[in-house]
C-alpha positions as CSV (number, residue, x, y, z in Angstrom):
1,X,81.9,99.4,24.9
2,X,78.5,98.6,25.6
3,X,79.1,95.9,28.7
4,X,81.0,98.7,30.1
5,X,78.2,100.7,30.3
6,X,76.3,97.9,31.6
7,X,79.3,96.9,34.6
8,X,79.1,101.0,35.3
9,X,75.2,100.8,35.9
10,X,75.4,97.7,37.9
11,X,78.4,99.5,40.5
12,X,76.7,102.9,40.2
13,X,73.0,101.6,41.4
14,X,74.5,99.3,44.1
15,X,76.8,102.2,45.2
16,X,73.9,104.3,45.0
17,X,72.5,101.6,47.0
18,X,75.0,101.8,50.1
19,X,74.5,105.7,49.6
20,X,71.1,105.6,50.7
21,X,71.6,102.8,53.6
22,X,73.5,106.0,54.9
23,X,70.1,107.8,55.0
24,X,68.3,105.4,57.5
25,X,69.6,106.9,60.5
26,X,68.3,110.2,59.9
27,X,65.3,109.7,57.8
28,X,64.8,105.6,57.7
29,X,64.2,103.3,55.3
30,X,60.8,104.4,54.5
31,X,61.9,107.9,54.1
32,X,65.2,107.0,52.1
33,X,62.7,105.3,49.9
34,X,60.2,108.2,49.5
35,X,63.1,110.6,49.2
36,X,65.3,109.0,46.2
37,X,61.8,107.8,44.0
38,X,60.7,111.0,44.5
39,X,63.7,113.0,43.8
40,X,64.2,110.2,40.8
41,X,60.8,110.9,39.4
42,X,61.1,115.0,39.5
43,X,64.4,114.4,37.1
44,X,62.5,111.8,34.9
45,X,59.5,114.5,34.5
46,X,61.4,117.2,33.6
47,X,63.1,115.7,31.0
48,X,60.4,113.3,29.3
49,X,56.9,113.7,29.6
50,X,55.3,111.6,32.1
51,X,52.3,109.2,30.3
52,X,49.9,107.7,32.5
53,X,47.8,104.3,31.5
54,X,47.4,101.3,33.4
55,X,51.0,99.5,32.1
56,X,52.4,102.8,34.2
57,X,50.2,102.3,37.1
58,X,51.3,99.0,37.4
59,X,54.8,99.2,37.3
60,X,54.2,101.9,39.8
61,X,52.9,99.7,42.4
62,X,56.0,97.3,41.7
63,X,58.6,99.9,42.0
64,X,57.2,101.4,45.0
65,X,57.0,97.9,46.8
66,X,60.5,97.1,45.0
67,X,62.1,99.9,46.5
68,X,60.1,99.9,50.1
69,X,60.9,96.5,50.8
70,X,64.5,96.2,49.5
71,X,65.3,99.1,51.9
72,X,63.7,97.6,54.4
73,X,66.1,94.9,54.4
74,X,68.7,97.2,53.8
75,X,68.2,98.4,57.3
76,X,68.6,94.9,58.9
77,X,71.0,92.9,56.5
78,X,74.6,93.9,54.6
79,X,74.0,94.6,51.4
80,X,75.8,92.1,49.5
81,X,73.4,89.7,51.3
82,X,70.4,91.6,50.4
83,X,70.9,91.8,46.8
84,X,71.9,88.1,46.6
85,X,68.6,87.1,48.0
86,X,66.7,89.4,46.0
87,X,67.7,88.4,42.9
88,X,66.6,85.4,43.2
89,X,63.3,86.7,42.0
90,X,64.2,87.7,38.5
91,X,66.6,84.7,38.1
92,X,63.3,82.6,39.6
93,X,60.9,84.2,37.1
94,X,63.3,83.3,34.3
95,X,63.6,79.7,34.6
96,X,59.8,79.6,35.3
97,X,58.9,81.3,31.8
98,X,61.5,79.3,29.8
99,X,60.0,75.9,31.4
100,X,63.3,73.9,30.7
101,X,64.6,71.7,33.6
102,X,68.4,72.9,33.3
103,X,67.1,76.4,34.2
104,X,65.7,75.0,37.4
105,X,69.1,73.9,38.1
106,X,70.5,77.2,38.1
107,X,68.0,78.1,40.4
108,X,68.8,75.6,42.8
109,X,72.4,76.4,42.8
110,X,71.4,80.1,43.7
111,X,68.8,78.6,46.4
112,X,71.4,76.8,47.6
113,X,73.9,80.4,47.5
114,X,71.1,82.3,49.8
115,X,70.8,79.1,52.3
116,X,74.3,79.2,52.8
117,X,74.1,82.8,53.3
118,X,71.1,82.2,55.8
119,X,72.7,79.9,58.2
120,X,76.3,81.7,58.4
121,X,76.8,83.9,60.8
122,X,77.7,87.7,60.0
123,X,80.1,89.4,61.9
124,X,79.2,87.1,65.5
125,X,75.7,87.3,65.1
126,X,73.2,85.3,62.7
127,X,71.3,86.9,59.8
128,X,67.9,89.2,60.8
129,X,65.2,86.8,59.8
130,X,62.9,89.5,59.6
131,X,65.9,91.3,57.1
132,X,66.1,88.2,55.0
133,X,61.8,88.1,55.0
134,X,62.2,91.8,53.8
135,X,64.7,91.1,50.9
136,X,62.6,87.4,49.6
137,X,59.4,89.8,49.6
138,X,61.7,92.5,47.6
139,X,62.7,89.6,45.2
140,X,59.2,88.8,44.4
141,X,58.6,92.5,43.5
142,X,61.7,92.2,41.2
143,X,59.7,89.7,39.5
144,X,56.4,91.3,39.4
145,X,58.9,94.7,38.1
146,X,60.1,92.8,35.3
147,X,56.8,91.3,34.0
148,X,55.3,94.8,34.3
149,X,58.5,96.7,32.9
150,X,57.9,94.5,29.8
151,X,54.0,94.9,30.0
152,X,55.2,98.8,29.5
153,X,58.0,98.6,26.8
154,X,55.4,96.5,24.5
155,X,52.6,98.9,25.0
156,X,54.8,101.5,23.3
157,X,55.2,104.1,26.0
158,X,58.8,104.8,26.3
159,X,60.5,106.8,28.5
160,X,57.3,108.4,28.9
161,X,55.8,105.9,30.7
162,X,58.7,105.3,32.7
163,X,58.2,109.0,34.1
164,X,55.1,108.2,35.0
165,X,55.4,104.7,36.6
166,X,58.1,106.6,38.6
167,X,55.8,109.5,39.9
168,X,53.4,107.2,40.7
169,X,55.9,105.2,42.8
170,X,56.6,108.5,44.8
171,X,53.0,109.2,45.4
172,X,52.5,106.1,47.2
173,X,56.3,106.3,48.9
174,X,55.7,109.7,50.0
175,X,52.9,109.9,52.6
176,X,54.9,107.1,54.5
177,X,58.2,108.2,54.2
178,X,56.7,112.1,55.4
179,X,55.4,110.7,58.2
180,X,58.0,108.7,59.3
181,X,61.1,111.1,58.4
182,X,58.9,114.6,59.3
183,X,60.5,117.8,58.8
184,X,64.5,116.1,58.6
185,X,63.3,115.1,54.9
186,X,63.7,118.5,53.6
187,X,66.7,119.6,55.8
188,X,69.5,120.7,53.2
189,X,72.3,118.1,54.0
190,X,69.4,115.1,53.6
191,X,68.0,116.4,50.3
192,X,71.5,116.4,48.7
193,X,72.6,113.3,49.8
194,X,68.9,111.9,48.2
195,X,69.8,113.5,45.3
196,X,73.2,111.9,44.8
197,X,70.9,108.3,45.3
198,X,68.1,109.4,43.3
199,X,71.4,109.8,40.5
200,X,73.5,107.0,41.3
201,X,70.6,104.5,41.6
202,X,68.0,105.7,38.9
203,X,69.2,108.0,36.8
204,X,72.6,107.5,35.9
205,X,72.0,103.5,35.2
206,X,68.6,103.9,33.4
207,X,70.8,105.9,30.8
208,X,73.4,103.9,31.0
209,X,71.4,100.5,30.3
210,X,69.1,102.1,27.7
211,X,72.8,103.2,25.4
212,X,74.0,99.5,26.3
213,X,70.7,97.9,25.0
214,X,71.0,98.9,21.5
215,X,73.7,96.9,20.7
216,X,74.5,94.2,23.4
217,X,72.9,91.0,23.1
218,X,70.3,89.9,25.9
219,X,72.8,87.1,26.9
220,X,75.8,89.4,27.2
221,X,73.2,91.8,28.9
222,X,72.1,89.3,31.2
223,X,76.2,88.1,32.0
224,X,77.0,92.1,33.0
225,X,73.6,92.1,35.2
226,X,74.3,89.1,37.2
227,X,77.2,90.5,38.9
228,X,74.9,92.8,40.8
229,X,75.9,90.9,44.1
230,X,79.5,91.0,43.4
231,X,79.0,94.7,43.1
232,X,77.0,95.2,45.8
233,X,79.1,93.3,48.0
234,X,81.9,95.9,46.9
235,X,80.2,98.9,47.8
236,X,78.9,97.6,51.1
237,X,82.9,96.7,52.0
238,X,84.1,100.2,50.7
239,X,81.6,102.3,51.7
240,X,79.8,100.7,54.7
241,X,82.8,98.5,56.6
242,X,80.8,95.7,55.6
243,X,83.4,92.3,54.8
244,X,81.9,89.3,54.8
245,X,83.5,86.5,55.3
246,X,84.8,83.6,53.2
247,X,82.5,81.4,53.0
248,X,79.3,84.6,52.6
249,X,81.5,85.5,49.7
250,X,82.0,81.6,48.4
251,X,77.7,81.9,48.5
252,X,77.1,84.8,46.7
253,X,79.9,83.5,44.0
254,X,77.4,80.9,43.3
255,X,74.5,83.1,42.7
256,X,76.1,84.9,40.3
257,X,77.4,81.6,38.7
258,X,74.0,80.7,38.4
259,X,72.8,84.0,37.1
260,X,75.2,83.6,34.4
261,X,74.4,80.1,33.6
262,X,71.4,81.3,32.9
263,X,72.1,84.2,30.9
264,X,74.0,82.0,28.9
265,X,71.8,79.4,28.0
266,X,70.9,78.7,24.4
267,X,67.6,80.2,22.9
268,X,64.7,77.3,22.4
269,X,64.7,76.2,19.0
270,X,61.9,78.1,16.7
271,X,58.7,77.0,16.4
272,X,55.9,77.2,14.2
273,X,53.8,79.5,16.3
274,X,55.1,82.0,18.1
275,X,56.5,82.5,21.2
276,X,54.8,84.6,23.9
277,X,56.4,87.6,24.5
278,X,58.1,86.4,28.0
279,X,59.3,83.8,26.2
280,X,62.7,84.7,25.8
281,X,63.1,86.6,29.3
282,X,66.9,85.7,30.9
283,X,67.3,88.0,33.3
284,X,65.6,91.4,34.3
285,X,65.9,94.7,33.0
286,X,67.2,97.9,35.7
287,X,65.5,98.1,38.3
């Protein structure tokens, strides 16, 4: 039961995800950004009360740049392609922490998914470089998101903290995605639509993930998580026209092998001392 709510929050956030690529030619990214942290954050207030300390403030800046950049790319590059790239950055930050060589390799193989994906062309026309920039920059932040998600969880702030990371996310979203968007932000039609993102991307699989957590193991966790792409590529085919082609699909297949070679790989023996807590990191919690 719980890996079904896992494989529900991975299709809902991607889906929520091709929702919100919808947005960009009335609003933009910038204001598809500002609209669905904000919206995201109001719901998160309401129902737990927002706690502000530096672990908060952190994760803040990380979701904001997460988010900003990652739509960014979404503006410029399908979105099975976008979510590839980016997740090289959690997958990345995993092998670094664990420090064994066979983790490298799984990076390598999901390197060598995104080069592939790089050099084909889309639909007659090569990737947007700039696109591609956007979603490697949005990877990093995935990284930086995990390492400061976890900064959070240990401090002992809960959901609480969450709240406030989020609101502090839409503070710095806002101003650009206001003056970017203007008055069409608020229209009726826009703020519905940015609703049914703020819930499909934030909402719906934060709940989802937390249920799932309590029982699944953080390798079957990390398994259900690594088919992000494969979902992504899903919802960009049903809901955007987006098909990509054989070989695009044969590339992403490979990140997602990697991701769960690496979900999958056995937990260092125990030591004497004991671990730090990134030690045991495989693969990133929701974004």
């Amino acid at each position: 039961m719980a890996v079904f709510l896992v494989l529900g929050s991975v299709i809902s956030l991607q889906f929520g995800a091709a929702f919100a690529s919808q947005l960009f030619g009335q609003i933009g990214a910038p204001g598809a950004t500002a609209l669905r942290l904000g919206i995201a954050a109001l719901l998160l207030a309401v129902v737990f009360r927002p706690k502000f300390r530096q672990e908060a403030l952190v994760l803040g800046m990380t979701m904001a740049g997460m988010n900003g950049t990652f739509y960014l790319a979404l503006d410029r590059i399908p979105l099975g392609v976008a979510v590839t790239i980016e997740f090289l950055g959690p997958l990345g930050l995993a092998a670094v922490l664990s420090r064994r060589p066979r983790d490298f390799v799984w990076v390598g193989l999901a390197l060598a998914g995104v080069v592939i994906l790089g050099v084909r062309e889309y639909t007659g026309a090569k990737l947007d470089l700039i696109g591609v920039a956007l979603a490697l920059l949005a990877a990093v932040f995935w990284a930086c998101y995990v390492l400061a998600g976890r900064k959070l969880a240990t401090a002992g702030l809960g959901s609480g903290g969450l709240a406030g990371a989020s609101l502090i996310a839409a503070a710095l979203t806002l101003p650009y995605g206001i003056s970017t968007a203007g008055a069409a932000l608020f229209e009726p039609k826009i703020l519905l639509l940015g609703t049914l993102v703020a819930l499909l991307a934030s909402a719906i699989p934060y709940t989802l993930e937390i249920r799932a957590l309590k029982t699944l193991q953080a390798s079957t966790f990390g398994v259900a998580l690594a088919l992000e792409p494969a979902a992504a590529a899903l919802a960009g085919a049903v809901l955007l026209g987006q098909h990509l082609s054989v070989v695009s699909l044969g590339a992403i297949a490979l990140v997602i092998t990697a991701g769960v070679g690496a979900a999958l790989r056995k937990p260092p023996a125990p030591r004497e001392t004991p671990a730090p807590p990134d030690a045991d990191l495989v693969l990133p919690v929701p974004r």
